[in-house]
ZAMARGU-4260 file (C-alpha; in steps of 0.2 Angstrom, whole numbers, plus 5000, padded with zeros to 4 digits):
<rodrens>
0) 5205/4998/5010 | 5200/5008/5024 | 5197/5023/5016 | 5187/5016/5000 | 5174/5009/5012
5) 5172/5025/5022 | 5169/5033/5006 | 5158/5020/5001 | 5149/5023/5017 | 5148/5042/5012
10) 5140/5037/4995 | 5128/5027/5001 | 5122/5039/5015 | 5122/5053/5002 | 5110/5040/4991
15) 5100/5037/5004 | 5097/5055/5008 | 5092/5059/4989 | 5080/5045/4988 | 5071/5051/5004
20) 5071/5069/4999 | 5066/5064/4981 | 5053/5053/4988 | 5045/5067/4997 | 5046/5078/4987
25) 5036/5067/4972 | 5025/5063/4985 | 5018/5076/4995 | 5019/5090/4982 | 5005/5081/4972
30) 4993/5075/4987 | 4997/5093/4996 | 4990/5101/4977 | 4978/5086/4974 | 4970/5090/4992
35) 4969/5107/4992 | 4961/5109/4976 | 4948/5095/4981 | 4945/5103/4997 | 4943/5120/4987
40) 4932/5111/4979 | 4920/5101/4988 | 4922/5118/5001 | 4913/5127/4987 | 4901/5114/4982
45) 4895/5111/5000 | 4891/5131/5004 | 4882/5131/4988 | 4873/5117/4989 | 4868/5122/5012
50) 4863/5139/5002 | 4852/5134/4988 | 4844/5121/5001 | 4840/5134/5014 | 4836/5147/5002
55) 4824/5136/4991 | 4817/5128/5010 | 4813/5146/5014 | 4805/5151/4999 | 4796/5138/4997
60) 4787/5139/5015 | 4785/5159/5010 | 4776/5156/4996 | 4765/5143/5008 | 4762/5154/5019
65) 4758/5169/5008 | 4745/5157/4999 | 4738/5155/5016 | 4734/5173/5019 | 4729/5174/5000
70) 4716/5159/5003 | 4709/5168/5019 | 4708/5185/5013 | 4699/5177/4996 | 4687/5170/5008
75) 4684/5185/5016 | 4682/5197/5002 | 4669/5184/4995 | 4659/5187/5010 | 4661/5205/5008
80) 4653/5203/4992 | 4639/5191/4996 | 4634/5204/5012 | 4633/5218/5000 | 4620/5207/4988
85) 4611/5199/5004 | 4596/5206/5013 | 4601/5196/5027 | 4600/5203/5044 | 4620/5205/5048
90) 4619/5196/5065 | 4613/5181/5055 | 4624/5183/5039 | 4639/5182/5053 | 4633/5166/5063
95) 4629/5158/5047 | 4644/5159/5040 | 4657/5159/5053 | 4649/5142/5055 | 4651/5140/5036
100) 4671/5144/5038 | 4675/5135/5054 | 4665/5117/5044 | 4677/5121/5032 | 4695/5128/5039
105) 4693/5123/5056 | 4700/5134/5071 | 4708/5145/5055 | 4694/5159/5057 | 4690/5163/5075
110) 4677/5176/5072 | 4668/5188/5061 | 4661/5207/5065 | 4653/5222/5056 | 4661/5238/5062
115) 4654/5256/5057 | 4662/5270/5050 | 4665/5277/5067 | 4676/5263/5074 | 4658/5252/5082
120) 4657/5237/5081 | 4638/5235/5078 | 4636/5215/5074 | 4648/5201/5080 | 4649/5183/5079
125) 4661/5172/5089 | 4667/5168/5106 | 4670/5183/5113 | 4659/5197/5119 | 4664/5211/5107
130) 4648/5217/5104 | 4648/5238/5102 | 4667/5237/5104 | 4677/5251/5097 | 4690/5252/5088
135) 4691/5268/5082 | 4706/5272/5091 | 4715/5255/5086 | 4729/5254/5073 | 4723/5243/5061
140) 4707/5250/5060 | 4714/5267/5057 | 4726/5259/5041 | 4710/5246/5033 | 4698/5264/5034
145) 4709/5272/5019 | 4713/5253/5010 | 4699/5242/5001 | 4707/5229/5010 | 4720/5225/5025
150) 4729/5211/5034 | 4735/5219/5054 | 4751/5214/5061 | 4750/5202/5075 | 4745/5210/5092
155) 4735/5208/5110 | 4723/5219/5108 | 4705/5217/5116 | 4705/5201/5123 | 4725/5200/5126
160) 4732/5185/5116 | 4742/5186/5100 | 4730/5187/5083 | 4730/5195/5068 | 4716/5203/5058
165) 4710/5203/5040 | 4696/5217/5039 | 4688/5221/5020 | 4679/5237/5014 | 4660/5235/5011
170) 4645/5247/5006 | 4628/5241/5011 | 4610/5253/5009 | 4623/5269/5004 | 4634/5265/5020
175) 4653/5259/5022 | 4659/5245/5034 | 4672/5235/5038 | 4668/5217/5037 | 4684/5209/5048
180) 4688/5191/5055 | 4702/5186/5067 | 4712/5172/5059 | 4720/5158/5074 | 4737/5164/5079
185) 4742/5144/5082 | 4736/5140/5066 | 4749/5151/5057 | 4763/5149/5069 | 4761/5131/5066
190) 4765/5134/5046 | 4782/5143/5051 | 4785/5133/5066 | 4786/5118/5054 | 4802/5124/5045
195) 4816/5116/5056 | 4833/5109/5051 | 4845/5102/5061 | 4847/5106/5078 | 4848/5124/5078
200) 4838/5129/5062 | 4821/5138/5063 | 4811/5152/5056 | 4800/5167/5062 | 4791/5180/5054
205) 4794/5201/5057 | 4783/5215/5052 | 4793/5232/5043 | 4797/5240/5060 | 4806/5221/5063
210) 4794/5214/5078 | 4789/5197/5077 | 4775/5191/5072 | 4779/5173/5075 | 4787/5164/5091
215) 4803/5160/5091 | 4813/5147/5099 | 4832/5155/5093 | 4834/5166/5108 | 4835/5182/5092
220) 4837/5199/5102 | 4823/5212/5093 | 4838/5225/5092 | 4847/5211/5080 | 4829/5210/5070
225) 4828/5228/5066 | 4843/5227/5058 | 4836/5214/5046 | 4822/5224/5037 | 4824/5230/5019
230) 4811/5228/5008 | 4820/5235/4993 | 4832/5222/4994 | 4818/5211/4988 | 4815/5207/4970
235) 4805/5195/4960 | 4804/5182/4978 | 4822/5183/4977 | 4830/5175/4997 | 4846/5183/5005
240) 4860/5172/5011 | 4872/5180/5026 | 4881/5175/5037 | 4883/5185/5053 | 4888/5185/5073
245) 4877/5190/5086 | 4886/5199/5101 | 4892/5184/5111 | 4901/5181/5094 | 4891/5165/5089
250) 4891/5164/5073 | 4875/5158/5062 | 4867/5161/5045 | 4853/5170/5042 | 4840/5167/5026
255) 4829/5182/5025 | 4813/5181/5012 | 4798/5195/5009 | 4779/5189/5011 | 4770/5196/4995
260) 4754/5202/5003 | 4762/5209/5019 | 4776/5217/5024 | 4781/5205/5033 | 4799/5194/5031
265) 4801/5178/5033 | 4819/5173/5042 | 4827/5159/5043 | 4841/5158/5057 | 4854/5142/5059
270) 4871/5142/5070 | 4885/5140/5057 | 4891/5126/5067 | 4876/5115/5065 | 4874/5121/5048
275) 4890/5114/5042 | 4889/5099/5054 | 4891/5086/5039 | 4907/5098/5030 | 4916/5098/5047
280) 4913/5079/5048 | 4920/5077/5032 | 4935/5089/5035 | 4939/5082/5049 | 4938/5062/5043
285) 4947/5071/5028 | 4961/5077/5038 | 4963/5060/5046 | 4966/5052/5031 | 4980/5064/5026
290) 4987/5063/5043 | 4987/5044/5040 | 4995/5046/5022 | 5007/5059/5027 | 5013/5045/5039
295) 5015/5034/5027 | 5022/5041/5016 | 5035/5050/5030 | 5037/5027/5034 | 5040/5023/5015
300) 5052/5038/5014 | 5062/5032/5027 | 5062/5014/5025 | 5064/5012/5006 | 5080/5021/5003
305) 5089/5012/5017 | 5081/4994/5007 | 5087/5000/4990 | 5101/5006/4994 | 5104/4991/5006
310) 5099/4980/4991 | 5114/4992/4981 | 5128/4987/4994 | 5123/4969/4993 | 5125/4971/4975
315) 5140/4979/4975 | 5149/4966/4987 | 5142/4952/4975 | 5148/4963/4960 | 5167/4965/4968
320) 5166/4945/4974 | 5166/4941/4956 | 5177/4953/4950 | 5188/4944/4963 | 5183/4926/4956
325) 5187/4935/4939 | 5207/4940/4945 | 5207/4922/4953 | 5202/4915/4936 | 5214/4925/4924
330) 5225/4919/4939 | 5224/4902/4938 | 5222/4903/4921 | 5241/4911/4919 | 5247/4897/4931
335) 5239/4884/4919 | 5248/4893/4905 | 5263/4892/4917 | 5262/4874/4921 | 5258/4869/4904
340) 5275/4878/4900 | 5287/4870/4913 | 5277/4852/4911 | 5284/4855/4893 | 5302/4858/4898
345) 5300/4847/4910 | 5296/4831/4902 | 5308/4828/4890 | 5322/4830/4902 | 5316/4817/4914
350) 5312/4804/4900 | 5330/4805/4895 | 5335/4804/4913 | 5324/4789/4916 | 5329/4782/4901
355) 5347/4785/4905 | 5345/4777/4923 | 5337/4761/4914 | 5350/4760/4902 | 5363/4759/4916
360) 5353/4745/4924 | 5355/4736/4910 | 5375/4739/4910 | 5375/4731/4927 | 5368/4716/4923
365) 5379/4713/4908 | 5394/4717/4917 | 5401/4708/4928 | 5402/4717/4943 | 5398/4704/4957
370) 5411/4708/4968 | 5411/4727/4965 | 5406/4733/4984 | 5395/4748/4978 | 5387/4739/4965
375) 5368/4737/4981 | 5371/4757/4982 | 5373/4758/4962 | 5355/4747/4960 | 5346/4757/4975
380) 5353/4773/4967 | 5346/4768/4951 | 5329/4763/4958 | 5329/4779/4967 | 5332/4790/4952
385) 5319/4777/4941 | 5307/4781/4954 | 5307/4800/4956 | 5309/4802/4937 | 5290/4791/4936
390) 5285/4804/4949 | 5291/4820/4940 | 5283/4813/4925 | 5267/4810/4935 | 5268/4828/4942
395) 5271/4836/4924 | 5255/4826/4919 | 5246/4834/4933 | 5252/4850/4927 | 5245/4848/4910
400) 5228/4840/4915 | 5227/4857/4926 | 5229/4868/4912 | 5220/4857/4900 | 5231/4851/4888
405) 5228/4832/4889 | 5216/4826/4876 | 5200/4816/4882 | 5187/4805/4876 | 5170/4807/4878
410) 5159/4794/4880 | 5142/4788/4889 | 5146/4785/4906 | 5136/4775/4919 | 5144/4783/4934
415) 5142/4770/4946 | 5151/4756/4936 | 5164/4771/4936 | 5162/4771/4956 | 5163/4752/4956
420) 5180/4752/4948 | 5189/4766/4959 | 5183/4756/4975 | 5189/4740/4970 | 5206/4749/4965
425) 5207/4758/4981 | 5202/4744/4990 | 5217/4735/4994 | 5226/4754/5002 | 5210/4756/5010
430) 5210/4737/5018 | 5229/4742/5022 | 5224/4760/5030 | 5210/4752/5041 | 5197/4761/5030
435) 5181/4756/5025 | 5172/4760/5009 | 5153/4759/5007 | 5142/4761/4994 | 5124/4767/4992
440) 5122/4768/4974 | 5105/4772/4965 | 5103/4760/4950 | 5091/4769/4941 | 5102/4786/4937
445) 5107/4790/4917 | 5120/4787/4907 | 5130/4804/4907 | 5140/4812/4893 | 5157/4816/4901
450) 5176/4808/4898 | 5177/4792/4909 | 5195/4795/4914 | 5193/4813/4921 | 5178/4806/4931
455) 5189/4791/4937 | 5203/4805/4941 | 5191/4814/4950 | 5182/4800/4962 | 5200/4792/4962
460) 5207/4810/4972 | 5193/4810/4981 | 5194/4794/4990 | 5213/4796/4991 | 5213/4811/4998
465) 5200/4804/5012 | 5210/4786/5015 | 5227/4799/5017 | 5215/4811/5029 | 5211/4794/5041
470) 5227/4785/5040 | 5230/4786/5059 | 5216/4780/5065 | 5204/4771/5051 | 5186/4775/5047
475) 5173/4773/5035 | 5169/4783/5018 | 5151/4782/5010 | 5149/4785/4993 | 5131/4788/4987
480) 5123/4792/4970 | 5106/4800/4965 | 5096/4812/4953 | 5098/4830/4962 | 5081/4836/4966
485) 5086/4854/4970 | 5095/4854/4952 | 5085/4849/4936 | 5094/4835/4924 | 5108/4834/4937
490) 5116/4818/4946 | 5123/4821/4965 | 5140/4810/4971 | 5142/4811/4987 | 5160/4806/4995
495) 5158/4805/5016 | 5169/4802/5027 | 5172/4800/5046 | 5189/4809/5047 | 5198/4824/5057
500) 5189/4833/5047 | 5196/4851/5039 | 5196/4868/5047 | 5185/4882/5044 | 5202/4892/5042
505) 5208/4884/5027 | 5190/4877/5020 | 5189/4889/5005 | 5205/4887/4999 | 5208/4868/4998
510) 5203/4873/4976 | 5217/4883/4976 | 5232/4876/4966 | 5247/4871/4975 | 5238/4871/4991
515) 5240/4857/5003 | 5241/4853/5021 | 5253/4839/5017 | 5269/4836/5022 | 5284/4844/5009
520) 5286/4830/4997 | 5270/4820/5000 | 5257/4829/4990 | 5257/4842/4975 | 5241/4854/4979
525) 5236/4850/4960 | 5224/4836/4965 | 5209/4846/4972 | 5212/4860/4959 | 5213/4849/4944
530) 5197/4840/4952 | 5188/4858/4950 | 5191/4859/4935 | 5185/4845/4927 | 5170/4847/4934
535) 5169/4865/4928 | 5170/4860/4912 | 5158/4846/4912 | 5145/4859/4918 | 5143/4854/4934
540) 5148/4860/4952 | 5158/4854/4965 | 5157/4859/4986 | 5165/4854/5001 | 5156/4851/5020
545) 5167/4849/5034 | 5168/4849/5052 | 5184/4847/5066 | 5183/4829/5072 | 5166/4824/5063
550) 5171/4824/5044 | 5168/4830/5027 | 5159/4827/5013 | 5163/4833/4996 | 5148/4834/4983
555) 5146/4836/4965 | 5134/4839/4952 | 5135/4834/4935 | 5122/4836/4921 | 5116/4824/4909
560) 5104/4826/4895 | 5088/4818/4890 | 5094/4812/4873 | 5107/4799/4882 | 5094/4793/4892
565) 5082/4789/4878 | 5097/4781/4865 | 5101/4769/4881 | 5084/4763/4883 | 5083/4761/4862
570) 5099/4749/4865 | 5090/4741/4878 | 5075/4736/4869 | 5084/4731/4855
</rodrens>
């Protein structure tokens, strides 16, 4: 016995162990293949969608800007040909229309000059006293003499602020000038200055030989910007996307895009941290959630197998309970057989014996043995043997009811005139025992379909077996009827008595035949047995409550069916 549960120990942990690892292993492999491809994924998606943002953001505001610088030069190169037409005195045809521009763009256009071919500035119109300056020397003036138009990168120069200038080729009375304006350095920066995302993101502007031509507000080293200039990377307005490191190892990326008109390059620089802000976010909540399911299902793992398999063992013990039910059965079904048997070979023997004995009564009183000394001791004798020969038939009856040989009739029953009948038969031994017997009947329970004289049997042991239990000292047995709410179509007796009660130790076996805590002689064990099995073959159940020195209370269940309840009110009505 030992050994088998130690081995059904064994089993069960090996179970166990399977479901977990089986649970984990359907579990995990799917979310940890699921995951990884939606985190492939959506780690794709985002990049390509930051990209195309950025890119399309910078392009755009390249293509704004170079429609500015288109617009300005237009309106300068349309003056250009209007001076070239016009008679006007040049001083004039500049404070004209410098006023004319300024109505119309505002602070775009700061000034307006004529310069000769030698580098002077011979007419100029705007705040500054430029009059007669040369530029001959300067840079830009040097690249617009040999280009019918130019637009200068952004520098100092005369008056020692950042500007830029857009000078245009122009022939008057058979001599070439440069007609040139400076355009507002704050009114373009404000165009570049504009694009902004995020916290980090911002843009500037670089000539060819990578200085800026904007300001910049990303702390970019002009070592870093050199290495950004490329023009022939460059096609059809086509924007770069890299990602790089600066030399304190901060990572960032970098959106480069070339101005038509210029060559100049838009940049667009961001901190890959703040650029992928909202990814991170998401990993991060994403990893939270897998943490949290990972824990789950590590919880479920460990936790189900030990249910199931706990829900296994409890099967298992119910499984072997009735297998032991089953073995009782086959066993009280081969000591019915048994019973049946020596009832058999019983019977006929004692009947000839008791008929024998009566036969011999009736000897004595036709012969005349009056004066015979034995003749009390032969009539005792005789009693005696008349006696136990009644008991040994009543025993072999007993036997026979147990193993269901007798034949019975069934009838409708109204229990409680079978109750009434019992009492008032018990009464007497119980008046003589010092019991009492009450009764709490329900007169509105059905007729019942049952043989009246195993019912009788079985209230008749019952209410013996409790008057023998309180012999010594007396007491009171209640008998109670009533329709089972717990139970559907089923009528409850109850049988309660104040006695000794039974102990714990010997409760479940009081249905076991031959059992019985009677003295040698004075009880058969049948009586509680052969009471189970009645019942078990009306349909119904019997069980027993009991406590030391409080009393027990037996309790049975019997069925009854709807039809016999409706064919007794017919007879009623009728």
């Amino acid at each position: 016995m030992e050994q088998s549960s130690t081995e059904r120990k064994v089993f069960y942990h090996i179970l166990t162990r399977k479901i977990t690892v089986l649970i984990l292993i359907v579990s995990f492999f799917p979310m940890l293949l699921t995951t990884s491809i939606l985190f492939y994924r959506f780690n794709l998606t985002y990049t390509e969608k930051v990209q195309d943002h950025i890119s399309e953001l910078v392009q755009k505001h390249s293509q704004n800007i170079d429609t500015f610088l288109s617009e300005k030069l237009g309106n300068i190169r349309f003056l250009a040909r209007y001076f070239e037409s016009n008679q006007q005195a040049p001083q004039k045809f500049l404070q004209k229309h410098l006023a004319l521009l300024k109505s119309e763009y505002g602070d775009v256009f700061t000034d307006l000059g004529l310069i000769n071919e030698n580098g002077v500035q011979f007419a100029y119109e705007g705040p500054f006293r430029l009059e007669d300056a040369d530029y001959s020397n300067a840079q830009w003036f040097i690249n617009a003499a040999d280009k019918p138009f130019y637009i200068s990168d952004v520098f100092a120069g005369l008056r020692g602020h950042p500007h830029f200038i857009i000078a245009v080729k122009v022939r008057s009375k058979g001599f070439n000038y440069i007609l040139r304006s400076t355009i507002n350095f704050g009114a373009f920066n404000s165009l570049v200055e504009s694009i902004h995302i995020g916290k980090t993101g911002a843009a500037f502007i670089i000539n060819s030989k990578g200085q800026l031509q904007t300001k910049s507000n990303v702390g970019v080293k002009q070592s870093t910007i050199a290495t950004m200039v490329d023009r022939s990377c460059y096609k059809n307005n086509e924007t770069i996307f890299a990602k790089k490191q600066d030399a304190s190892g901060k990572k960032y990326l970098c959106v480069t895009s070339m101005l038509d008109n210029i060559d100049w390059l838009m940049i667009f620089r961001q901190d890959l941290n703040d650029a992928y802000h909202d990814f991170w976010k998401t990993q991060l909540l994403t990893l939270v959630i897998f943490i949290l399911g990972c824990i789950g299902i590590l919880f479920v793992a460990f936790t189900l197998p030990h249910n199931i398999v706990k829900l296994i063992s409890s099967a298992d013990k119910k499984s072997e309970a009735m297998n032991k039910q089953v073995i009782e059965s086959g066993k009280l079904a081969t000591i019915g057989e048994l019973a049946a048997g020596i009832a058999h070979e019983i019977n006929n023997p004692v009947a000839i014996m008791v008929e024998e004995a009566g036969w011999i009564e009736d000897l004595l009183e036709e012969e005349d043995l009056k004066e015979c000394e034995n003749l009390n001791e032969f009539t005792r004798a005789l009693k005696q043997i008349n006696t136990q020969g009644k008991r040994c038939k009543e025993i072999t009856h007993k036997l026979l009811s147990f193993a269901r040989k007798t034949d019975s009739t069934i009838n409708d029953v109204q229990i409680n005139d079978a109750i009434k009948e019992m009492v008032a038969l018990t009464g007497q031994m119980a008046r003589y025992n010092n019991v009492i017997i009450e009764t709490i009947l329900n007169e509105e329970i059905p007729y019942i379909r049952i043989s009246p004289s195993e019912l009788q049997q079985v209230i008749l042991n019952l209410i013996n077996n409790a008057i023998d239990a309180m012999k010594t000292n007396g007491g009171t047995i209640i008998i109670k009827t009533k329709t089972s709410k717990i139970e559907k179509n089923h009528l409850v007796i109850s049988i309660e008595d104040d006695g000794p009660g039974i102990p714990n130790d010997i409760l479940n076996r009081i249905f076991d035949p031959f059992f019985t805590t009677k003295a040698v002689g004075k009880g058969t064990g049948l009586g509680l047995s052969i009471c189970y099995g009645i019942i078990q073959k009306m349909g119904g159940k019997i069980d027993v409550h009991s406590q030391v020195d409080i009393g027990t209370k037996f309790r049975i269940w019997i069925p009854f069916q709807e039809d016999v309840i409706e064919n007794k009110d017919n007879e009623n009505e009728s």
